[in-house]
C-alpha positions in Angstrom: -15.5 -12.2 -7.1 -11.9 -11.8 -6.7 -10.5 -12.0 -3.5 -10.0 -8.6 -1.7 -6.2 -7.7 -1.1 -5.8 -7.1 2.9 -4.4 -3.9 4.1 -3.5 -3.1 8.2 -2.8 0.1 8.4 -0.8 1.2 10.9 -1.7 3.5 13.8 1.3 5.0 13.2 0.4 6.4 9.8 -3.3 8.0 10.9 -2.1 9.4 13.8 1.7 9.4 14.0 2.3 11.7 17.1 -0.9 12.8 18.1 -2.1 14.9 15.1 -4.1 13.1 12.2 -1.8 12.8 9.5 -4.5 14.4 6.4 -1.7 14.0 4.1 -1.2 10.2 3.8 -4.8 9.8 4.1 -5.5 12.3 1.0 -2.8 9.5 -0.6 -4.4 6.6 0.5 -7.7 8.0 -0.7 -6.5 8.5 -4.0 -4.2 5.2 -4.0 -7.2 2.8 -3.3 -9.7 4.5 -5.4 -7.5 4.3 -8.5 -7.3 0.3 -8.0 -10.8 0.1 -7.1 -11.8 1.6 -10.3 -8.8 -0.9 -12.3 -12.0 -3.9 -10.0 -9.7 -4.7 -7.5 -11.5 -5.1 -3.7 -9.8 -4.1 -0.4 -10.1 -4.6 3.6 -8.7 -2.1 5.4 -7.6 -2.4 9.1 -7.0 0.8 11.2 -4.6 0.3 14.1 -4.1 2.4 17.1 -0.8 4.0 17.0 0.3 7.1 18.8 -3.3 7.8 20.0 -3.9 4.2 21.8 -0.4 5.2 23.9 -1.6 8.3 24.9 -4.8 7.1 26.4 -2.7 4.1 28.0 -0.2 6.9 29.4 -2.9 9.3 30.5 -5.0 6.5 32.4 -1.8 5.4 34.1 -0.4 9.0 35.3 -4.3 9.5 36.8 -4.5 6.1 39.0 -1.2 4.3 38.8 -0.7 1.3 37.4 -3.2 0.0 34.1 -4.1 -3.8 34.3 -3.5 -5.7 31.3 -7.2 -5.7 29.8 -7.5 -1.8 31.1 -4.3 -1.0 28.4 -6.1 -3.1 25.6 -9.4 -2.2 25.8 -8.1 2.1 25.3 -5.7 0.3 23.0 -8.6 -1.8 20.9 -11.4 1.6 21.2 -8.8 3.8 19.9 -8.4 1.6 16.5 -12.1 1.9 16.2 -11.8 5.8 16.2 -9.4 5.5 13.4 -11.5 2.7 11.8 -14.4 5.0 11.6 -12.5 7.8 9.8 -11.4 5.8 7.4 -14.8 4.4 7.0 -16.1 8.4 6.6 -13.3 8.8 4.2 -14.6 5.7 1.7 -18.4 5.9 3.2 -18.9 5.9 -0.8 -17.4 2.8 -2.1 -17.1 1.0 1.5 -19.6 -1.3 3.5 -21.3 0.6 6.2 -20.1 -1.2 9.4 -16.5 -0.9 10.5 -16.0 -4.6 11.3 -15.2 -5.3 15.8 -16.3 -8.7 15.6 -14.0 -11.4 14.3 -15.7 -14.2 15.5 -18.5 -14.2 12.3 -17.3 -13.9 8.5 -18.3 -10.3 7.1 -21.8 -12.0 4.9 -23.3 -10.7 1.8 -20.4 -8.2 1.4 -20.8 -6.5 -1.9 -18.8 -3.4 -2.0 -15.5 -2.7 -2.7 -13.9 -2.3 0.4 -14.5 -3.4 3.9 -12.9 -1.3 7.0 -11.7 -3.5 10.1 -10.4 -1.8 13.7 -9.3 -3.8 16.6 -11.6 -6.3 18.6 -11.0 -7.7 22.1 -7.3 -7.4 24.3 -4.6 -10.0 23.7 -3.3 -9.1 20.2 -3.4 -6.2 17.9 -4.9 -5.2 14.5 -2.5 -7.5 12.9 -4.0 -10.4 13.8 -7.2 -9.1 12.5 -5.6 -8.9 9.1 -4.7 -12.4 9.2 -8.5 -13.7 10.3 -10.0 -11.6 7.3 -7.3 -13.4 5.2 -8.1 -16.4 6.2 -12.2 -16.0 6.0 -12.2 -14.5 2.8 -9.4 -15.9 1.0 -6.8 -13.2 0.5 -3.9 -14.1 -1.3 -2.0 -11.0 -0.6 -1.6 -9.2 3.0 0.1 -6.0 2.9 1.5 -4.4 6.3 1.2 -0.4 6.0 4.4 0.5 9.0 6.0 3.1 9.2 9.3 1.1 8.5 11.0 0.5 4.8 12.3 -3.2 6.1 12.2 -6.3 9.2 15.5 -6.0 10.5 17.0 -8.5 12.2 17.3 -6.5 15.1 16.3 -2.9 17.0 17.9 -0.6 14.4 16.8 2.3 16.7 19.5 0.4 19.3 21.7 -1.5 17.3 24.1 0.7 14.4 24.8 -2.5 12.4 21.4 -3.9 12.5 20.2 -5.2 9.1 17.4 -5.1 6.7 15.7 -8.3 5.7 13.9 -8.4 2.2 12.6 -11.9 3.0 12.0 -14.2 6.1 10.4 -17.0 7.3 7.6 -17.5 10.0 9.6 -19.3 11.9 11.9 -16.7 11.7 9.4 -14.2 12.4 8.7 -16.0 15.7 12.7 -15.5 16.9 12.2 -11.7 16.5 8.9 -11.1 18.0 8.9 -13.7 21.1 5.4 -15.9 21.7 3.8 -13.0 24.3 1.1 -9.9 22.9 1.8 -7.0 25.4 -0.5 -4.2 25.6 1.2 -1.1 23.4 3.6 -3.8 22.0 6.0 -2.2 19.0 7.2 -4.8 17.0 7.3 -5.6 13.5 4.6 -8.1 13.4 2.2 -9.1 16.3 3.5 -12.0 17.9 -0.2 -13.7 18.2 -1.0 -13.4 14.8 2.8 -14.8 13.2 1.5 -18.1 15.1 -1.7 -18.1 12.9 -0.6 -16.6 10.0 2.5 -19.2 10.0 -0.4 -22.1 10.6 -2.5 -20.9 7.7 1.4 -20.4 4.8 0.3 -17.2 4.7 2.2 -14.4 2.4 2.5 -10.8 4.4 5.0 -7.8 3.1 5.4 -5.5 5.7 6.3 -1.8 4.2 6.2 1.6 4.6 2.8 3.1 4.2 4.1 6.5 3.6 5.5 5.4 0.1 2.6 5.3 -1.4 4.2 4.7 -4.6 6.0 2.0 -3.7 2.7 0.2 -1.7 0.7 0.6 -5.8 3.6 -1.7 -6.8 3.3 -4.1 -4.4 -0.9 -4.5 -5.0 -0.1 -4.1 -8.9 2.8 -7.3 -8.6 5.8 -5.2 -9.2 9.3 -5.0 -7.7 8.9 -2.8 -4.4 11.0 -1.8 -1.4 9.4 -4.2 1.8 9.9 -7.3 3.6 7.8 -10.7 2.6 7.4 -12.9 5.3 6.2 -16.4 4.2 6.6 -20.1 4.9 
């Protein structure tokens, strides 16, 4: 079988401020069912978003301060919420299980697409995305954000920050810092740039609300997006 093409999909797409966003799930529904039919075999991993904040924020304005594990565990339960809609959406073509272990290779997987949500506090969906690569042999990794570009710095703080079409791991590394945070909003998980840098793997991180422009990158033509690589 051909290797599945790895897809993270960002919290911030499912559930971008508080309220399920329907309409880019009707589009990812069609988008992946379209290439499934063309034989092509997907993992999808559900992150957090909006939601996992506002059960990190309402546990801290009840009883103060939220340790660490507290903010990852609400962080890592609200993925599988997500994870299992997405599973309900695909129940059809998708294996049964939404994967939370990441410890065991997904066995005897025969389906067309496999749904992934978060699994223990210290790092994020991402770096979920890069162990499925990894066991299963993905050659491409696409990061669903709700950004068009990586830019070299906080655009949301910085007027002349700039877009980066390409970049390095090592590069990566300078942007993101070593250190997973609970609730952390970066491009790319700092936790999994280490291992996916270790493993020369290929990521483009794009935005998942072009859904045209996310067929091109799965179908090999030009897109809007950043590729990180060695």
């Amino acid at each position: 079988m051909e290797p599945p093409i790895i897809i993270s999909v960002g919290g911030s797409l499912i559930v971008p401020n508080g309220g399920i966003n329907t309409d880019f799930l009707i589009k990812l529904n069609k988008l992946i069912r379209e290439e499934v039919v063309k034989g092509k075999r997907f993992m999808l991993i559900a992150g957090g978003g909006k939601l996992a904040r506002q059960y990190q924020e309402a546990g801290s304005a009840v009883i103060g301060k939220l340790t660490k594990e507290d903010l990852d565990w609400l962080g890592v339960h609200s993925t599988h919420l997500n994870g299992q809609l997405l599973r309900t959406i695909f129940q059809d073509i998708a294996n049964p299980r939404v994967i939370q272990h990441y410890d065991r290779k997904l066995e005897n997987w025969t389906e067309s697409l496999a749904i992934g949500a978060g699994w223990m506090p210290g790092w994020s969906t991402d770096y979920d995305a890069i162990i499925l690569a990894r066991d299963h042999g993905a050659k491409l990794i696409i990061n669903m954000s709700n950004i068009d570009y990586v830019f070299d710095r906080d655009p949301g703080k910085f007027s002349d920050a700039k877009p980066l079409k390409k970049i390095t791991w090592d590069e990566m590394k300078e942007l993101v810092g070593d250190k997973w945070l609970p609730g952390h909003n970066s491009p790319f998980d700092p936790i999994a740039t280490k291992l996916a840098s270790t493993l020369n793997l290929t990521v483009v991180i794009a935005n998942g609300n072009n859904i045209d422009n996310i067929k091109k990158i799965i179908n090999g033509e030009e897109f809007i997006g950043t590729v990180i690589s060695s």
